[in-house]
Each structure stands twice: as structure tokens, then as C-alpha cells.
GUKE-621465 format. One line per field, with one value per residue: residue number from 1; residue in one letter; x, y, z of N, C-alpha, C, O in turn. Coordinates in steps of 0.001 Angstrom, whole numbers. Layout:
num = [NUM;...]
residu = [a;...]
nu = [X;...]
nv = [Y;...]
nw = [Z;...]
cau = [X;...]
cav = [Y;...]
caw = [Z;...]
cu = [X;...]
cv = [Y;...]
cw = [Z;...]
ou = [X;...]
ov = [Y;...]
ow = [Z;...]
***
This chain:
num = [1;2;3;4;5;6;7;8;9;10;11;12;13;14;15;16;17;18;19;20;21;22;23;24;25;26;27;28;29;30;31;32;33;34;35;36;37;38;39;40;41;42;43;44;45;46;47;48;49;50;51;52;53;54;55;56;57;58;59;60;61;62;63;64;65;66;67;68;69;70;71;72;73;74;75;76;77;78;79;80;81;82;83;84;85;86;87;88;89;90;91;92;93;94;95;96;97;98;99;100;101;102;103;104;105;106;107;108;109;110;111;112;113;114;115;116;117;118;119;120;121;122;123;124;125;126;127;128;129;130;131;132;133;134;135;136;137;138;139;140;141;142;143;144;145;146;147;148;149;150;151;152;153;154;155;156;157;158;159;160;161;162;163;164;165;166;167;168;169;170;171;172;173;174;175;176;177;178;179;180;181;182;183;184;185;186;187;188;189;190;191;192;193;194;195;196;197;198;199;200;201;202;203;204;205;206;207;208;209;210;211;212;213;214;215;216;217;218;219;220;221;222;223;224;225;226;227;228;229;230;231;232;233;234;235;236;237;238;239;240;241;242;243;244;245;246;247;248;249;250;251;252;253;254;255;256;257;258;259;260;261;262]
residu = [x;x;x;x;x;x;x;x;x;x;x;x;x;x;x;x;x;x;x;x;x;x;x;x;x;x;x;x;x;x;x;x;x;x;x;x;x;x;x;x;x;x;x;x;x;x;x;x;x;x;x;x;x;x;x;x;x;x;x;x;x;x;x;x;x;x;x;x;x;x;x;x;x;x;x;x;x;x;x;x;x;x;x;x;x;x;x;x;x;x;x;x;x;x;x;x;x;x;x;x;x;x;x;x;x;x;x;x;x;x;x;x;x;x;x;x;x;x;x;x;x;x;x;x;x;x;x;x;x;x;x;x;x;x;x;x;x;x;x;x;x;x;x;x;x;x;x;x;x;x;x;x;x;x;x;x;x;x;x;x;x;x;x;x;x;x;x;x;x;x;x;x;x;x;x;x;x;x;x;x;x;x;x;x;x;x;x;x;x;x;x;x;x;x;x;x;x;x;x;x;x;x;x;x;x;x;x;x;x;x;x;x;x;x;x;x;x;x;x;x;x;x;x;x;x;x;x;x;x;x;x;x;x;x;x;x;x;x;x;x;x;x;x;x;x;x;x;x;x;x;x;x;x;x;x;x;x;x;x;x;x;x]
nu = [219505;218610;216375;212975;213639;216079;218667;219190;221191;223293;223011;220420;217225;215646;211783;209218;205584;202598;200356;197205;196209;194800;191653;192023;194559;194574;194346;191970;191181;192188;190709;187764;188781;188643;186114;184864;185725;184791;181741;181820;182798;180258;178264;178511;178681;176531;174557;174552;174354;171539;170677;170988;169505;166838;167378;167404;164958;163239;163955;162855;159765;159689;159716;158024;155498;156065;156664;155820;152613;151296;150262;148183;145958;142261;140535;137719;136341;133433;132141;129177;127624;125513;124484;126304;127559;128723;130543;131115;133124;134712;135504;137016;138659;140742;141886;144889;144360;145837;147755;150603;149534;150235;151595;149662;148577;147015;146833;146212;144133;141739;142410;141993;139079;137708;137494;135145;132191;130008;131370;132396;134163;136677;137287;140571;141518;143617;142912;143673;143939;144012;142329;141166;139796;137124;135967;133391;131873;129456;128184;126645;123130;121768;120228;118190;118420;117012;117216;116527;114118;114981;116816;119685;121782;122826;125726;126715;128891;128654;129238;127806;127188;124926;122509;119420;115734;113646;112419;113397;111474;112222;113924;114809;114540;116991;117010;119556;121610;124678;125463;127258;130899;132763;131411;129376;126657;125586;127137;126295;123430;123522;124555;122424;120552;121759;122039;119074;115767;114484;111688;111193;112782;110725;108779;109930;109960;111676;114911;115843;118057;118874;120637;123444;122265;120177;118271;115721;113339;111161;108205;106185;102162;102036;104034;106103;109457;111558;114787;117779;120699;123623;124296;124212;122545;121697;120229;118459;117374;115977;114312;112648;111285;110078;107957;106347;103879;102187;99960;100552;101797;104187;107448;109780;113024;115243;116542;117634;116535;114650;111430;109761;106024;103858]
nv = [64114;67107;69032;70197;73328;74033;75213;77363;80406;79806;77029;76085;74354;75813;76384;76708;78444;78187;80909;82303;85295;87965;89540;92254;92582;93042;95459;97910;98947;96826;94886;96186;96065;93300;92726;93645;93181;90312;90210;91389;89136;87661;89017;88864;86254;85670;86474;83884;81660;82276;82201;79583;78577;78666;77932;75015;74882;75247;73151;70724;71649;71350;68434;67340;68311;67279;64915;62962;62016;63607;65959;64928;63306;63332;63762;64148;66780;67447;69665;71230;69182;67712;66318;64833;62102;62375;60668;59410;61357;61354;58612;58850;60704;59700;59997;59589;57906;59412;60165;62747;66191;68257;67025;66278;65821;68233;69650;67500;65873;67659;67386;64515;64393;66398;64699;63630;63714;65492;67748;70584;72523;72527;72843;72145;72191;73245;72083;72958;70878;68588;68317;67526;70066;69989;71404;71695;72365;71997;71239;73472;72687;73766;72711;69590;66567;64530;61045;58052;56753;58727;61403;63790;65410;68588;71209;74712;74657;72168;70068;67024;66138;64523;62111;61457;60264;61581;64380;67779;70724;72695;73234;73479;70884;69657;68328;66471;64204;63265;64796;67016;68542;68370;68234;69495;70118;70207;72590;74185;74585;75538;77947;79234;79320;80442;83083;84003;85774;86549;87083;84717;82329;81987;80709;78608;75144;73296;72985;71942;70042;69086;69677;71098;73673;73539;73938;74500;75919;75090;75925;76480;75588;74478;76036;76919;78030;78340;78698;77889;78077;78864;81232;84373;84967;86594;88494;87468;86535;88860;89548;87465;87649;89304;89037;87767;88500;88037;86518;83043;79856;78827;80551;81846;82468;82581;83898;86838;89374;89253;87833;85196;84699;82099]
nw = [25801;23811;24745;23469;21364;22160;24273;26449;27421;30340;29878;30358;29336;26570;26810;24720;24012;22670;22952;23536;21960;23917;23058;23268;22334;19973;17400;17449;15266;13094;13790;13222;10587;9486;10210;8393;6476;6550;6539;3211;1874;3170;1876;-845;-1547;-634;-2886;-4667;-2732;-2608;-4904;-5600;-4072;-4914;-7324;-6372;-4950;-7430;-8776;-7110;-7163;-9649;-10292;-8491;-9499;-12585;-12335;-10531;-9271;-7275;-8523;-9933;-12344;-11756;-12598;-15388;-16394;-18463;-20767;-22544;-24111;-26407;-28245;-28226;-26657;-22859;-21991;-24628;-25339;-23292;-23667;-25852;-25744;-23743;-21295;-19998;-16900;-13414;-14426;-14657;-14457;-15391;-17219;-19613;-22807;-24212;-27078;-28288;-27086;-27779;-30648;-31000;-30259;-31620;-33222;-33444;-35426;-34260;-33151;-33191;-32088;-29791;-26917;-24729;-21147;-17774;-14694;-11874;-8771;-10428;-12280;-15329;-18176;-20478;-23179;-25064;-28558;-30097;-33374;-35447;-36841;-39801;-42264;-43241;-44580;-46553;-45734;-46965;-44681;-42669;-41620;-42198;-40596;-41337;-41037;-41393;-42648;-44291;-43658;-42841;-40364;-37755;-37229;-37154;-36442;-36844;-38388;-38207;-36598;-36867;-39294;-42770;-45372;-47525;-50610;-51541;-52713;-52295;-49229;-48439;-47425;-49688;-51533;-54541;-54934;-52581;-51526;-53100;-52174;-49693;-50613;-51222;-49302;-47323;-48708;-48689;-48120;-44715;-45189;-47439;-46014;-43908;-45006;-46574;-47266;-48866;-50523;-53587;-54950;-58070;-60016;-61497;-62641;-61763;-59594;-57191;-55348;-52496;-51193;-49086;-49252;-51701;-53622;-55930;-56573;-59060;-58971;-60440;-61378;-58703;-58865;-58282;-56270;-54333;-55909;-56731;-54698;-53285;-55459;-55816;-52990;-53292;-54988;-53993;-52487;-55437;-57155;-58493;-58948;-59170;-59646;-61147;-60996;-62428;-64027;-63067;-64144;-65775;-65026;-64714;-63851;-63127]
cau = [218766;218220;214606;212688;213737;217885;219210;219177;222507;223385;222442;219022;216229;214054;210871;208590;204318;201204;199586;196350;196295;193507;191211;192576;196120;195056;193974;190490;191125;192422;189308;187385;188636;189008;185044;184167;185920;184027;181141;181703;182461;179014;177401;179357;178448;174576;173359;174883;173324;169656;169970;170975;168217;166099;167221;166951;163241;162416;163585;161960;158397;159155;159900;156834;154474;155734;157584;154995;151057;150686;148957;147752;144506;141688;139016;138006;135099;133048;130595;128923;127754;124083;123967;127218;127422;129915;130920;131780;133769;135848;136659;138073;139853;141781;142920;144994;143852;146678;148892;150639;148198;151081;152169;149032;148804;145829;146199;145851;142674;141516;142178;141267;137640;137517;137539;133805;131559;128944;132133;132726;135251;137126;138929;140818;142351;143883;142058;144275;145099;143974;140908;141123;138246;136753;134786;132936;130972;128745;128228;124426;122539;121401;119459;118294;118690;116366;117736;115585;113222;115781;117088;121013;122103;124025;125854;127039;130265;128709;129252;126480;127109;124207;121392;117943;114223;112316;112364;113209;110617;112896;114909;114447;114846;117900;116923;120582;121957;125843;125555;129282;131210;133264;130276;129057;124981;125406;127649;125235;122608;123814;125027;121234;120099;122464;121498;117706;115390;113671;109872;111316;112857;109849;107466;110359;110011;112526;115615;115918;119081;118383;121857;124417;121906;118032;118196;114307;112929;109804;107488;104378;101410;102567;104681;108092;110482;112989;115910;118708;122331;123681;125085;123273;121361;121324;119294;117381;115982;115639;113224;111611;110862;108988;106852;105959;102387;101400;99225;100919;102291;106059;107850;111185;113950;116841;116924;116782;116419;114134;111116;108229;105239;102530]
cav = [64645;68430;69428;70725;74557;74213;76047;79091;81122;78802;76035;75794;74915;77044;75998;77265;77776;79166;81662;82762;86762;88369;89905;93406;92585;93060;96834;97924;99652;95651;93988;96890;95489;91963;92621;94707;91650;88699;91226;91685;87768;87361;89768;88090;84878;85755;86698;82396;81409;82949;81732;78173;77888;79254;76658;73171;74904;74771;72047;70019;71857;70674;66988;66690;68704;66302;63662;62904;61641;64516;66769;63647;63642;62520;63556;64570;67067;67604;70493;71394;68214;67980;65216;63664;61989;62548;59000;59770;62139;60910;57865;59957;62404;59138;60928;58258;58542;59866;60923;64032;67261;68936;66354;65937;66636;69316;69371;65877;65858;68340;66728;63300;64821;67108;64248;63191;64170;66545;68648;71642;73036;71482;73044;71690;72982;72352;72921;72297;70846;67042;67998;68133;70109;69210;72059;70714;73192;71158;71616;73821;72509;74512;72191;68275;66254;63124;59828;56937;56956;59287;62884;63589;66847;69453;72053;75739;74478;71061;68464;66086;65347;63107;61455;61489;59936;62672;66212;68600;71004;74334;73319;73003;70184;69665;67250;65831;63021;62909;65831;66764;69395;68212;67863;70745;70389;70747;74111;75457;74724;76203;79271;79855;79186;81890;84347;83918;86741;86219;85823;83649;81568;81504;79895;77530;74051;72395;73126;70931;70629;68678;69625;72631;74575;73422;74327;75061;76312;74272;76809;76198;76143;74102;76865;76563;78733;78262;79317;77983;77843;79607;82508;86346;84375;87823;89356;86248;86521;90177;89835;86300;88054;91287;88667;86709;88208;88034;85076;82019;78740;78753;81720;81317;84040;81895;84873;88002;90711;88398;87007;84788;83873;81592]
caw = [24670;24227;24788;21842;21460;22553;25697;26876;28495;31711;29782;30644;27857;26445;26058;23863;24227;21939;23906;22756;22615;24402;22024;23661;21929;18475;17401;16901;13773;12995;14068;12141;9161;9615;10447;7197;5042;6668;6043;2231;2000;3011;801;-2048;-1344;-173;-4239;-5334;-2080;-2909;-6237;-5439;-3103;-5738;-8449;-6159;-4871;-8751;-9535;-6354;-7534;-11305;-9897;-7801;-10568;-13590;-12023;-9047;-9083;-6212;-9253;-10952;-13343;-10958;-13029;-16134;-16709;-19871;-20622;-23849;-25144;-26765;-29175;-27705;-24725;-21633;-22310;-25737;-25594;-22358;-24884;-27447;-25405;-23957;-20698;-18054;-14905;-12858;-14879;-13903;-14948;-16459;-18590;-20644;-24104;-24508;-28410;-28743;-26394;-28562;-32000;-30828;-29491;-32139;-34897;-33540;-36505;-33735;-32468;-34094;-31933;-28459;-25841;-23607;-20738;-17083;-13459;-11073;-8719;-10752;-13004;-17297;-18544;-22316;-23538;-26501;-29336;-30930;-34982;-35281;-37896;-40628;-42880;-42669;-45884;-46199;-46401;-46823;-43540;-41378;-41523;-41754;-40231;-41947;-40734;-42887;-43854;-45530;-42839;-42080;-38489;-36882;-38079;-35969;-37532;-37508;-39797;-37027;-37465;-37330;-40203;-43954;-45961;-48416;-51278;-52060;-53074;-51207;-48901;-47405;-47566;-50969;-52943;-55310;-54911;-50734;-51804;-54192;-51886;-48343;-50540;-51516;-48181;-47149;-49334;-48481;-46896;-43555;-45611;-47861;-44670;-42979;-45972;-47502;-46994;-48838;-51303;-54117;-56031;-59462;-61121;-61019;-62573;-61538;-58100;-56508;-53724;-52583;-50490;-47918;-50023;-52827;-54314;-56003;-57212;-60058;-58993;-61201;-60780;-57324;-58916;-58232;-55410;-53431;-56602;-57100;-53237;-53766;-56620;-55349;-52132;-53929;-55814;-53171;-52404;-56671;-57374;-59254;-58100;-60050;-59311;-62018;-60692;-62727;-64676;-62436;-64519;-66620;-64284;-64803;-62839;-64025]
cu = [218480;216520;214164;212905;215152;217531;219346;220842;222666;223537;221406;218432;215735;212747;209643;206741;203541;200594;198597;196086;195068;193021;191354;193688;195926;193953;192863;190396;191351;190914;188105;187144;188569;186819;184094;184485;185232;182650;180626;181750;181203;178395;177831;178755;176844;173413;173481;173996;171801;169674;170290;169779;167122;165436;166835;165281;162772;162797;162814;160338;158545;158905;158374;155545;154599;156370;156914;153459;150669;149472;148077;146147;143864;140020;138734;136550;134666;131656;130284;128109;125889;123582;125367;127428;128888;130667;131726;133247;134729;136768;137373;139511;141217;143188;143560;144545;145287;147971;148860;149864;148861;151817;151267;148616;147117;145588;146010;144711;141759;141282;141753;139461;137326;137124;136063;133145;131118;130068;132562;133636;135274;137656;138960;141897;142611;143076;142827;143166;144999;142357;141508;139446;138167;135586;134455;131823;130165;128075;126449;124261;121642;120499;119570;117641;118030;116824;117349;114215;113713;116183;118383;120907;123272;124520;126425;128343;130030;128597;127841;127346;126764;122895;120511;116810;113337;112982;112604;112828;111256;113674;114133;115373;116084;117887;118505;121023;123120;125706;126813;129805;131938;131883;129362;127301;124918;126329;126344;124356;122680;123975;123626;120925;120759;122099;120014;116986;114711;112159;110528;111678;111474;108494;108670;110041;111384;113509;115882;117300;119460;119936;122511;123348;120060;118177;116501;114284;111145;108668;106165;103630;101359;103198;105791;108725;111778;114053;117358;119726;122091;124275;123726;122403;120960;119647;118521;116197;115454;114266;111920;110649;109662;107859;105987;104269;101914;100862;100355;101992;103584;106176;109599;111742;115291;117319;116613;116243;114882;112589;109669;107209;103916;101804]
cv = [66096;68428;70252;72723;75069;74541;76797;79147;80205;77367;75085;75759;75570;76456;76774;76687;78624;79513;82206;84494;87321;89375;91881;93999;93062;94857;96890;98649;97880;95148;94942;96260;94292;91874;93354;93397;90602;89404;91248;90124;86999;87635;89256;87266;84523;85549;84988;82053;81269;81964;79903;77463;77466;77958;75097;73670;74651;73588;70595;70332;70884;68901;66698;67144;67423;65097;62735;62170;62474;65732;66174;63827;62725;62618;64376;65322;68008;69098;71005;70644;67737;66538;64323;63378;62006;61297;58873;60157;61906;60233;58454;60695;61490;59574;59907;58896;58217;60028;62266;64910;67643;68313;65838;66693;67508;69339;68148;65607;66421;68215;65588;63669;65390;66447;63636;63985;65677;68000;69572;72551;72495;72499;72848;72376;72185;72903;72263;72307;69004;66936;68398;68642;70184;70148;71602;72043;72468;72133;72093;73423;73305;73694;70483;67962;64757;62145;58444;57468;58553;60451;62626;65293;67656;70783;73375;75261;73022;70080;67969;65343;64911;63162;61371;60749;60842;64105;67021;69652;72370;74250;73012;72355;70348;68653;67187;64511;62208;64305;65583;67819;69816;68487;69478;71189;70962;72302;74733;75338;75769;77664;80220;79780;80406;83056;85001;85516;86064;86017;84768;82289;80854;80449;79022;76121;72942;73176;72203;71408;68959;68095;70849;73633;74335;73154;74669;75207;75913;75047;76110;76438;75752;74982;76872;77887;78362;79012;79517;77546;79071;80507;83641;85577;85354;88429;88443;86516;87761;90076;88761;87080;89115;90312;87938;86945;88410;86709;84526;81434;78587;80280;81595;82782;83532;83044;86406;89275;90233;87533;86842;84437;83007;80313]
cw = [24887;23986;23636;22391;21928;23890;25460;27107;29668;31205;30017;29168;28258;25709;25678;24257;23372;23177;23147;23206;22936;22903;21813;22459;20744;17864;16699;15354;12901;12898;13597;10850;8968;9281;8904;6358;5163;6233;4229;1587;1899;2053;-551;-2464;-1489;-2061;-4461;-4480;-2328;-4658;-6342;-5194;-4025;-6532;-8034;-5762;-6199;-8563;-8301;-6424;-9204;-11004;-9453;-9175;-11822;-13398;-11485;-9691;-8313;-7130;-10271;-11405;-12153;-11366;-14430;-16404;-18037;-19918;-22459;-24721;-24910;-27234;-28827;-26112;-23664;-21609;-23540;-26144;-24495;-23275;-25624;-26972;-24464;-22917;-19550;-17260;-14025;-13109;-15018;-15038;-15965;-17442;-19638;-21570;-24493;-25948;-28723;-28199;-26933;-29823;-31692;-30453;-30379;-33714;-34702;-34573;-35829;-33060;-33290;-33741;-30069;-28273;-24561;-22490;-18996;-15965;-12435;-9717;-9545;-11669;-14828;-17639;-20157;-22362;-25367;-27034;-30350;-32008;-34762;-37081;-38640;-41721;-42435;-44473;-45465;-46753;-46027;-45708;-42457;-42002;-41016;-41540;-40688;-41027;-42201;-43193;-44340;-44949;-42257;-40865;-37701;-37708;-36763;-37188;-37724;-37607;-37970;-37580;-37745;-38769;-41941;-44528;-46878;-49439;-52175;-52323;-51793;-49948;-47659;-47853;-49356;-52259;-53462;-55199;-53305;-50937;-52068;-52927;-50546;-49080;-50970;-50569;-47558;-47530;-49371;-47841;-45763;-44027;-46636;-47129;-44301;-44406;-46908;-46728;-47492;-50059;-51907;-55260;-57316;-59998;-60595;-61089;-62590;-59958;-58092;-55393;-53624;-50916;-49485;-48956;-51454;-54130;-54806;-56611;-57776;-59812;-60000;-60538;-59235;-57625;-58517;-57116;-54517;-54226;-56190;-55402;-53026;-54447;-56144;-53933;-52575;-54517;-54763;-53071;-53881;-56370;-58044;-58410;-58352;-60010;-60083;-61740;-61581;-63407;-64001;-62942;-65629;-65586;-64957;-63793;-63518;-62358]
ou = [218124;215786;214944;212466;215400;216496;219639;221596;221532;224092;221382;218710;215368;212615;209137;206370;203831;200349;198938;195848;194174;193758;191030;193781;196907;192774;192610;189431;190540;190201;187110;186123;188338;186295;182887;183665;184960;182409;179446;180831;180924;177922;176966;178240;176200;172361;172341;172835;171097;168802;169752;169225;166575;164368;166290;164369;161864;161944;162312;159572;157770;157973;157658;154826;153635;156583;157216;153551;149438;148400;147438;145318;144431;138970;139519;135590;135290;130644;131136;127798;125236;122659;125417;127454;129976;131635;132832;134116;135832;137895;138569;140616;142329;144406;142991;144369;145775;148971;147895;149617;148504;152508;151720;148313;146257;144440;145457;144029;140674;140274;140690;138741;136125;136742;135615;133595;131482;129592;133216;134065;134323;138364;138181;142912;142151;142556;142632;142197;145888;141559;142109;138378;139126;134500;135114;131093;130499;127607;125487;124918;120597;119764;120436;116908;118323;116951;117733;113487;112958;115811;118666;120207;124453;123672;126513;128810;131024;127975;127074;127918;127492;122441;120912;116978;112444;113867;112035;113282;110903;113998;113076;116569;116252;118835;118633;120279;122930;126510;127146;129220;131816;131738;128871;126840;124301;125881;125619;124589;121900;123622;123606;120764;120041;121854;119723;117684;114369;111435;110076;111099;111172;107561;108292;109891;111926;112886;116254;117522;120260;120357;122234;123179;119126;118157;116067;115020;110220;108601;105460;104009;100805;102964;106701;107964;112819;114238;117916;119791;121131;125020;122510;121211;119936;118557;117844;114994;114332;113239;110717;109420;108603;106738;104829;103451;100941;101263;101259;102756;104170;105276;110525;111247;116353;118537;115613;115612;114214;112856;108849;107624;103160;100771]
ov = [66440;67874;70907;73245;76266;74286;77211;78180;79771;76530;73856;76471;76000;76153;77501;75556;79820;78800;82645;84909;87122;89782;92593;95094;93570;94974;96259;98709;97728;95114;94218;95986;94143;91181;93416;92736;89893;88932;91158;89818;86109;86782;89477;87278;83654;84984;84524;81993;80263;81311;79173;76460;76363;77349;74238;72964;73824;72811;69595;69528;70061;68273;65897;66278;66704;64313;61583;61822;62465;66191;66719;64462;61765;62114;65299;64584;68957;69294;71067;71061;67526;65847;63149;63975;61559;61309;58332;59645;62354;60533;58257;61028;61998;59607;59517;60080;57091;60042;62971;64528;67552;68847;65094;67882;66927;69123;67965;64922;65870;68697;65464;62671;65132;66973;63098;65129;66751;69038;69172;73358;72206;73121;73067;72974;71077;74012;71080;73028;68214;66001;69386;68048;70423;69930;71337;72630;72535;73258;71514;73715;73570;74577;70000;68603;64046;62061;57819;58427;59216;60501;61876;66124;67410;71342;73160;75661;72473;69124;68479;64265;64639;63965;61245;60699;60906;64658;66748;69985;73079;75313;72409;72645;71557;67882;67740;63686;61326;65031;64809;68260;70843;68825;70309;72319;71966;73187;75510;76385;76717;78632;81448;80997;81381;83989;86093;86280;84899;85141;83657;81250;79662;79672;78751;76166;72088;74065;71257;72392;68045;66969;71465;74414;74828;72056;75140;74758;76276;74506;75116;77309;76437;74738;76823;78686;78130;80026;80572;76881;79733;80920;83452;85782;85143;88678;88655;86612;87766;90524;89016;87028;89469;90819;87622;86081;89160;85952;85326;81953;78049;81080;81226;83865;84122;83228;87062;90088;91132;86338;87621;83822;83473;79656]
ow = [26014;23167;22946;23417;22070;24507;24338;27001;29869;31917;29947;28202;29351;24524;26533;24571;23342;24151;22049;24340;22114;22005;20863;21904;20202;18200;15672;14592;11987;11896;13583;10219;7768;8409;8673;5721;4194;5121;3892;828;1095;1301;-1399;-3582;-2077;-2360;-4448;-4885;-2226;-5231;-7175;-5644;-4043;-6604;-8727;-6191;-6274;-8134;-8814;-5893;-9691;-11506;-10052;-9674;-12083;-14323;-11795;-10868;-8312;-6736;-11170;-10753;-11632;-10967;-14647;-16627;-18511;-19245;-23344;-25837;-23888;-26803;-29195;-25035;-24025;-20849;-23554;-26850;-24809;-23668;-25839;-27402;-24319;-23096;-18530;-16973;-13937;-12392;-15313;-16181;-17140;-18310;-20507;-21463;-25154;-26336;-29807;-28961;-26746;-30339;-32299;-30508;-30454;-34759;-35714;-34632;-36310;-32600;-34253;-34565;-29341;-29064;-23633;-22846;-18721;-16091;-12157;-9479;-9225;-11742;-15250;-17491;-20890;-21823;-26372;-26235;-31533;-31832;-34257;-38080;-38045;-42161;-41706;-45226;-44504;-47975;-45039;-45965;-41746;-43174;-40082;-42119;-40443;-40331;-43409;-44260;-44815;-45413;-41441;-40707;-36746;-38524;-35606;-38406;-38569;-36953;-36913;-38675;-38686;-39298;-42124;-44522;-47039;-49294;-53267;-51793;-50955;-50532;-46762;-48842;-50022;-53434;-52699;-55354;-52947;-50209;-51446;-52322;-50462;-48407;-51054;-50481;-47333;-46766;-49859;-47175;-45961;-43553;-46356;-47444;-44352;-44201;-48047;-45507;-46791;-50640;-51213;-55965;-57115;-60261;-59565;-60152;-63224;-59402;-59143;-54515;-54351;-49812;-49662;-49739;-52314;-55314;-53979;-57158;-57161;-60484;-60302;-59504;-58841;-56735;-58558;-57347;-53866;-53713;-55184;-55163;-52520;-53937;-56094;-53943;-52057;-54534;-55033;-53388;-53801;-55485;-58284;-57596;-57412;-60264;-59360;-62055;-61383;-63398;-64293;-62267;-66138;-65457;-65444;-62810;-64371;-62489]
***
């Protein structure tokens, strides 16, 4: 058999070997460049790298943040709340317990909490790293409207929002019938109450609204004033106010340019 590689001259083989060349053999201007390309390779390679890393670090934070229980709701705290109770308003707002922070719905905590009568404005927001907080603005009452034994509470845009038994003594009365925001006597009346001065304030007792246009104002002292419909109610407290220290018990401004006293 001939040996791998033939024969030589004589007829001797030739055999053949990989020799590994010393690192001498190959020219430094060579290994220069060989060293500049593995080099630029890197630098190439390095920006995908960085941004790989980048993208599985997000997405192993998004996983554990909404995937996880590690930032899970562990408590839910309430502040604000006067005439509603911390109990209340947990129910409403309807938050699981430990479900992830960042996956709960804030406007819905918000409109669900927000549909209690006494809330006049919610917000909700997050505290990491496992708390929901429920800020609650409870509705201020501006007049109290008697119904039967008990007192319903109004606020300025119309809504009766809790009921208590006794007259609270800062407020004046609202003699209505439906009082709510829809209804035309709780308008007229809040928009005279509005338009009021500070002595007329302080010596009213009650607002009585009759009809569209027999509105009164029922004074300390058994005093009334005819007001009328709720139009010119600026003049009307204008002029009511100037009369205030004359003698007589009816004070009729329905007509402002026009006034009686008897």
C-alpha cells in the first residue's frame, strides 16, 4: 500500500505534518490588523449587546412588576373622610388584596368611590412599593332642607348628600319640597343664597321657595323679605341690605327699583 502522501525520489514516502507556526512567523504589521478587526467586531457587536441586555432587564422588571405579587396591594389607605367612613369607602373602591400595584385600575377606584352621595371629588393614586391611597373630598354643605323630623344636606351644585337629626347651627334652612340638583326651586334658591351680602347672611334663618316666583327670605327677629323670582338677586340684596336697619317686619325687594316696607 502506498502511505498517505506518495513517494518521494528513491522511492521513499513522503509524509506529510501540520506544524503550528510560531507566533514570530506571521508579520506584525499582520497581527496589527488581524487585531484592529477582532477590535471593530467587538465594537459592532457591543451597541446589540447593550441593548439586548437592556430589553430582557425590562422585560424581567415588567414580569415581576405586573406579572408577580412581589409589588402586590397590601394595603389600602384612605384620608379625607368626615361623614364617610374608612369602611365605606374601602367597599366601594373594591381594591383585591394582592393584586399587582400596577395593574389596578385608578379610574375605576375613583368612579366607584366617587358615586357615594358625601364624595365630591376622589383621587386615587399609587405608593409603592404595595399601598393604594383614596383621597376623598367630601361635598361642603351650604344649606340644610327640613324633612319631616331630620335635616338633608345640600351642597352648591344641588346635591343633597347626608341626612343628620339636628339643624346644624352654621347653616340656613332651605324650605323645599324635592331638593336635588334637577329641580328648579333648589336652583332658584342656592342662586339667591349666592348672591346674598354678609349682614344679610348673618340674620337669615331660612329661605323659603313657595313657587318660581314667591321666593322669601325668613330673618332673625321674625322678619321676612319678599324676594320673588331669582332674577336681579344681586340688586335685590343690594337694596334689602341698605334697608335692613328701617323699622318694618316685610321687607318686599321683588321689585328692585320699586321697594316696600311695612
Amino acid at each position: 500500500m502506498t502511505a498517505p502522501g506518495g513517494r518521494g525520489a528513491g522511492g521513499r514516502a513522503r509524509r506529510w505534518r501540520l506544524v503550528r507556526a510560531h507566533s514570530d512567523a506571521v508579520p506584525a504589521s499582520v497581527r496589527r490588523f488581524m487585531a484592529r478587526a477582532r477590535r471593530r467586531r467587538l465594537r459592532a457587536a457591543l451597541p446589540w449587546a447593550t441593548v439586548g441586555g437592556l430589553l430582557a432587564l425590562a422585560g424581567l422588571i415588567t414580569w415581576i412588576v405586573y406579572g408577580t405579587g412581589v409589588f402586590g396591594v397590601r394595603e389600602v389607605r384612605i384620608t379625607g373622610t368626615e361623614i364617610l367612613t374608612a369602611a365605606e369607602v374601602q367597599r366601594a373602591a373594591a381594591v383585591p388584596d394582592g393584586e399587582a400595584l400596577a395593574r389596578v385600575d385608578l379610574s375605576g377606584i375613583e368612579k366607584r368611590v366617587g358615586a357615594l352621595a358625601p364624595a365630591g371629588r376622589v383621587i386615587a393614586s399609587r405608593d409603592w412599593p404595595g399601598t393604594i391611597a383614596i383621597e376623598v373630598v367630601e361635598r361642603t354643605p351650604v344649606v340644610a332642607v327640613p324633612q319631616g323630623k331630620q335635616f338633608v344636606l345640600v351642597d352648591a351644585a344641588g346635591v343633597a348628600f347626608h341626612t343628620v337629626r339636628s339643624r346644624p347651627a352654621q347653616l340656613p334652612l332651605a324650605r323645599l319640597t324635592k331638593p336635588g340638583p334637577d329641580d328648579a326651586a333648589t336652583r332658584a334658591a342656592l342662586a339667591v343664597l349666592a348672591a346674598l351680602s354678609d349682614d344679610l347672611r348673618k340674620q337669615l334663618s331660612a329661605v323659603a321657595v313657595e313657587g318660581p316666583a314667591r321666593i322669601k327670605l325668613e330673618l332673625r327677629g321674625d322678619r321676612t323679605i319678599i324676594w320673588g323670582d331669582a332674577s336681579q338677586s344681586d340688586a335685590k340684596s343690594r337694596v334689602a341690605t341698605a334697608l335692613l336697619p328701617r323699622d318694618g317686619t316685610v321687607i318686599d325687594v321683588s321689585a328692585p327699583e320699586v321697594v316696600t316696607i311695612r
